[in-house]
DRENBANU-766455 format. One record per residue (C-alpha): residue in one letter; x, y, z. Coordinates in steps of 0.25 Angstrom, whole numbers, padded with zeros to 4 digits, always signed. Example, Ala and Ser with C-alpha at 12.3 -4.5 7.8 and 13.67 -1.06 7.14 Angstrom:
2
a+0049-0018+0031
s+0055-0004+0029
This chain:
85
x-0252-0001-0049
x-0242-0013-0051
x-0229-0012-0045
x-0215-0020-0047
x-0220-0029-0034
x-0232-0034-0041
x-0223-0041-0051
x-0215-0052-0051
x-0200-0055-0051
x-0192-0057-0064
x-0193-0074-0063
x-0208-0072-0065
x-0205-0066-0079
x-0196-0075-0083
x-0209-0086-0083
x-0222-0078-0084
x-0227-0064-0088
x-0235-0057-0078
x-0247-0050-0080
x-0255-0039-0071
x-0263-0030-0071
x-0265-0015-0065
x-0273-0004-0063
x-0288-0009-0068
x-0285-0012-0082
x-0270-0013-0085
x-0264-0027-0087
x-0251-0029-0089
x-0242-0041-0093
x-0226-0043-0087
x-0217-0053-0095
x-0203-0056-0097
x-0199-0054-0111
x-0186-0059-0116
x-0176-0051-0104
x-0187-0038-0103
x-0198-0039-0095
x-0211-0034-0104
x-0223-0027-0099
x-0236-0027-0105
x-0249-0019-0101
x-0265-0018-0109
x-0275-0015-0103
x-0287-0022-0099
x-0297-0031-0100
x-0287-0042-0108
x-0277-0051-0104
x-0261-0050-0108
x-0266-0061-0120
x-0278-0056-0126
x-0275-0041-0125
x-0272-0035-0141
x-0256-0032-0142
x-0258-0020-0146
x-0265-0016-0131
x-0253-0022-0125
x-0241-0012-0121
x-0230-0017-0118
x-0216-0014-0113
x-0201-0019-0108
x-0193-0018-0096
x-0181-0023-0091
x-0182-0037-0086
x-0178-0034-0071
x-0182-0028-0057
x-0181-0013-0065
x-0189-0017-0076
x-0201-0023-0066
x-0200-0009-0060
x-0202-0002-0075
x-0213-0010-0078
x-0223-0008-0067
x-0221+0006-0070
x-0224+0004-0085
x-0238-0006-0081
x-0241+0006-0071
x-0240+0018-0081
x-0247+0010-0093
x-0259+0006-0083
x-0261+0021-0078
x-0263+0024-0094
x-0269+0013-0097
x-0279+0018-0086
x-0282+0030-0091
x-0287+0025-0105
């Protein structure tokens, strides 16, 4: 389960997308896009680069302290149903 401690602060962003995984076969992708922070999650085996598009879901919070709270809540829901498939 990740939560908004396993992350890191906005000035991270601002340089480098972060990427993760959770659970045993969700990965999932953080970067700062334009003023929103975007979320990606795929499941397993592949890499954020090599992993089809249309595998890739993907979704847009507020870039601030709220928007890393809503996002480790999004990662955790789509990795419980990606668990189940």
């Amino acid at each position: 389960m990740l939560k908004r401690e396993d992350l890191y602060g906005m000035p991270y962003y601002k340089k480098a997308a972060y990427l993760g995984s959770v659970s045993p076969n969700t990965r999932f992708r953080i970067a700062l896009k334009e003023d929103k922070l975007e979320a990606a999650v795929w499941k397993e085996p592949y890499c954020y680069d090599k992993t089809p598009e249309e595998e890739i879901e993907r979704k847009e919070f507020p870039a601030q302290e709220e928007g890393f709270h809503e996002i480790t809540d999004w990662i955790n829901q789509k990795a419980k149903e990606m668990a189940k498939l």
